[in-house]
C-alpha positions, 0 to 999 in steps of 0.5 A, a space after each residue: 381753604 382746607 390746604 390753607 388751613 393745614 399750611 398755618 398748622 404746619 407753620 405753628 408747629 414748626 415755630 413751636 419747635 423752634 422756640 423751644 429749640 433756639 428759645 428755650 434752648 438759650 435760656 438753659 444755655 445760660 444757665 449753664 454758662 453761668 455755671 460754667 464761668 464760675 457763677 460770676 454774679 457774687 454769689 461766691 458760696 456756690 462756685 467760689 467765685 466773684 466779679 462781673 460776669 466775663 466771657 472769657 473762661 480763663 478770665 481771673 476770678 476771686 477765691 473765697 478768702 485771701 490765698 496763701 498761694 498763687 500757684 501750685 507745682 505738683 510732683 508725682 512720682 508714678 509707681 510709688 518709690 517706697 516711703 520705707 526707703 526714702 522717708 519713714 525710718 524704722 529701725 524696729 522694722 529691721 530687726 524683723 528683716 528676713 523673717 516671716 511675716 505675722 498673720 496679723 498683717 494678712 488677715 483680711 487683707 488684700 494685696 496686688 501680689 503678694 501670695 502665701 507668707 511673705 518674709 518681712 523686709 527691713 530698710 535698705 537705705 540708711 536714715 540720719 537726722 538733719 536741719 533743725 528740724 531733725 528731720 529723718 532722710 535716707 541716703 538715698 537723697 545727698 541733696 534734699 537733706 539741705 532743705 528739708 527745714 523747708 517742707 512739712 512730711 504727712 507720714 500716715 497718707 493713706 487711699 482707698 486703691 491699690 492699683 496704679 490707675 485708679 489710685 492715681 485718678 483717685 489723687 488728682 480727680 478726687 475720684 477712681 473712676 474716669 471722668 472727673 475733672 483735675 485738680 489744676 483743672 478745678 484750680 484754674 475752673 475757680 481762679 482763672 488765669 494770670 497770663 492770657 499768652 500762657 495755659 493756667 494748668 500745664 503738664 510736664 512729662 518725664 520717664 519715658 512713659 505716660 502715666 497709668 491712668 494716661 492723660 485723664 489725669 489731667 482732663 477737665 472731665 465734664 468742666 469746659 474743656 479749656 480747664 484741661 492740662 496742656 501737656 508741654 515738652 521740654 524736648 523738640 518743639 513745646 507742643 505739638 503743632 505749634 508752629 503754623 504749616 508751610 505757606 500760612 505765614 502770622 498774619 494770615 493765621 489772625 485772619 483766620 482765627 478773627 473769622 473762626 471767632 466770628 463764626 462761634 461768636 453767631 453760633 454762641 449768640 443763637 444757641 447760647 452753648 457754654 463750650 462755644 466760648 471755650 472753643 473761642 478761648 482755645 483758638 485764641 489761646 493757640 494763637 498767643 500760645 506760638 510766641 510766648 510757649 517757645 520762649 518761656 519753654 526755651 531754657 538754653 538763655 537761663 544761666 550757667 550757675 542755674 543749669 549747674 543748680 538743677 542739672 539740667 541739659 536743654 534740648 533733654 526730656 527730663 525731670 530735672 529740665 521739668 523743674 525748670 520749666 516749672 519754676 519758669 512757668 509759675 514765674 509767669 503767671 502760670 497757675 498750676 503746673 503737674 510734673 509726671 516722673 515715670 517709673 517708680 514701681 518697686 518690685 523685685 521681678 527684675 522688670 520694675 524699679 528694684 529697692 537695692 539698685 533701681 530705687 537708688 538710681 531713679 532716687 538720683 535723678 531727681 534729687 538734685 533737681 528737686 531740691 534746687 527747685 525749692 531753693 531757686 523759688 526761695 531765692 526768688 521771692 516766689 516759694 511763699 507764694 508757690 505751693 510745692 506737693 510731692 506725692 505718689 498714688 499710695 505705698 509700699 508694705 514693710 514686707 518683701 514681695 512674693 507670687 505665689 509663695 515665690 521670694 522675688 530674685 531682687 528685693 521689692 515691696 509690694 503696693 500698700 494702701 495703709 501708710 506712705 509720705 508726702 510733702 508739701 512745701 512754700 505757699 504758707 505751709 509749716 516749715 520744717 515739721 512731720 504730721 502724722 506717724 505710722 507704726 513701728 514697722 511702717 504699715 498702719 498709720 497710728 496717729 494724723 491719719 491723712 486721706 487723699 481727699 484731705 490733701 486735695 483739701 488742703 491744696 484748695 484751701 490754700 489757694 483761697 478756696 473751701 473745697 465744699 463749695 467749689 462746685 460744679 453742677 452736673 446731671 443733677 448733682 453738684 462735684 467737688 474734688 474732694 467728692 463728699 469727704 475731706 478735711 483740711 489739715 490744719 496742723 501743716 499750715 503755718 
């Protein structure tokens, strides 16, 4: 009797544990997914989204209100090619040229290199006005200058870091600290995605080298890790293991992809886990992704007069090919495209990109490529609708780099948190107009003062989104992008 006994306390602990283990597990896994899906039960002021609920993470979802774009193509220049050079014309900076550098510009200041007192350092490109606009451009660009009536300059950007990794972080997570989603992952966490063969958020890499932050800056972060940037290459096979090994033939691979999904089906149904569904996603994704990624990857077929508009040569890893492939991608419903162009830091030790002769050699890579971008979105009915941002993760100071009281052998400019240019072009942004302007020597932003987080905000806003209620609940506290800060800058909206 006393054994019996002792067997159904056993048997009523052990079904105790496991109703809370597989019960009440469940319901805190729905939860959860109904987070994670984007909240898809109408209530659009969390999450931003609205519809029926769907299974498939990457199923198309409803914004706050009408977008003006439908997709995004961000060009990032890591290193930060000096606005001095290319952008922001002073011509009062010139006349200090050689001279040192006022105590006002040091005082309380920190710098990553500079030491002692530097000499100030005027423009070494050459500016004229051009289009309509009168838009101020460097001779740096021979190109850019014939669409420049397109873009709309943010003059006075400013950050929070001075150093590569975490201020590109800061750019395109929100945050200077590793983990937090992208932007394309936010921007595909929100919308979903137009094409169930294609990623909603690609990556396309040029330069030779991954950025310095490396690839979390286009990570998911804590969202389901099907939001993250798939990284695409325009030399060699797209993606890497794309093609099915030796001996497991198309039809054989359905059969295993049908019975992986099974498998997560039941493991989904028992224990209601969230990234469940986006492991299904991920497999099913490959499987479409070997048909449709080789094709629209594949730029060799487009035409002799488009290969002469961009300067591209198939088979390259470049940034002109990544152009391409960025206008063919959104052309197929691709929501978020993330152009990386690597080696862009201006110093003057000899190592970096150098203002007088390296700045000017990178400058020429991609100015034919990136202005046959906007003009070949246009031609084709798609830049209103695409929204083009170039940026950099922060700035250059009008003064010549020294360490330790040492003039550098070439002229370079060192990083600068205060002021640096961006543009944004297309998807329903102001056509030819400059906001915001830095002082007369280009170190303080005097007026339209733009943070990062307010052109985070403004990307979200034109895709149809408040950045303050795109959110995603996480031990405890709901993330945005924009963290707790940002504002969307009206004036470059058309």
């Amino acid at each position: 009797m006393k054994l019996n006994d002792e067997l159904r306390l056993a048997q009523a602990q052990f079904a105790t544990r496991r109703h809370f283990l597989k019960q009440c597990t469940s319901g805190i896994g729905m939860m959860a997914l109904g987070s994670i899906l984007g909240d898809c039960t109408g209530d659009s002021t969390k999450t931003g989204t609205s519809g029926p609920l769907d299974l498939n993470p990457l199923a198309v979802r409803n914004p706050h209100f009408a977008p003006k774009a439908k997709s995004v193509i961000f060009l990032h220049f890591c290193g930060s090619p000096s606005q001095l050079e290319l952008w922001d014309y002073k011509p009062e900076l010139a006349k200090l040229d050689g001279k040192p550098c006022p105590p006002s510009f040091l005082e309380g200041k920190r710098f990553a290199f500079i030491r002692g007192v530097p000499d100030m350092l005027g423009s070494v490109g050459n500016f004229k006005q051009h289009g309509q606009s009168g838009a101020w451009v460097s001779d740096y660009f021979n190109y850019f200058p014939s669409v420049v009536d397109e873009v709309s300059f943010l003059k006075a950007m400013y950050t929070d870091q001075f150093n590569h990794a975490p201020a590109q972080l800061l750019m395109h997570t929100g945050s200077a600290r590793l983990g937090r989603p992208s932007m394309g992952a936010w921007s595909t966490y929100g919308l979903g995605s137009e094409n169930s063969n294609l990623p909603g958020f690609v990556v396309l890499t040029s330069g030779g080298k991954t950025p310095d932050a490396g690839k979390s800056i286009w990570g998911s972060g804590f969202l389901p890790s099907v939001y993250q940037g798939v990284q695409c290459r325009s030399e060699g096979d797209p993606v890497l293991f794309l093609s099915d090994p030796n001996g497991l033939d198309r039809d054989l691979r359905r059969k295993a992809i049908d019975a992986l999904t099974e498998v997560n089906r039941q493991q989904y149904d028992e224990f209601k886990d969230p990234e469940t569904l986006a492991r299904i996603a991920q497999y099913e994704m490959a499987f479409n992704m070997q048909i449709s990624v080789p094709e629209v990857m594949d730029i060799s077929k487009e035409p002799a007069y488009i290969h002469e508009l961009y300067g591209t040569k198939p088979g390259e890893a470049s940034f002109a090919n990544n152009c391409l492939l960025a206008r063919k991608l959104v052309e197929k419903g691709v929501r978020f495209v993330q152009l990386y162009d690597w080696g862009w830091d201006t110093h003057g030790d000899g190592e970096g990109t150098s203002l007088e002769i390296g700045l000017r050699r990178k400058t020429e890579t991609i100015d034919r490529s990136m202005t046959a971008l906007l003009m070949d979105l246009k031609q084709r009915g798609l830049l209103d609708e695409t929204l083009v941002v170039w940026g950099t993760e922060f700035g250059r100071t009008p003064m010549r780099e020294n360490r330790n009281g040492k003039v550098m052998p070439f002229k370079g400019r060192d990083h600068h948190t205060d002021a640096f240019t961006c543009w944004m072009a297309g998807g329903g942004i102001r056509r030819g107009y400059s906001h915001g302007e830095s002082d007369e020597f280009g170190y303080h932003g005097i007026s339209g003062r733009t943070h990062i987080h307010d052109l985070q905000a403004t990307i979200m806003h034109q895709l149809g989104f408040d950045h303050e209620q795109l959110t995603y609940e996480f031990q405890g506290r709901k993330f945005r992008l924009t963290d707790v800060s940002g504002k969307v800058i009206k004036e470059v909206i058309a």
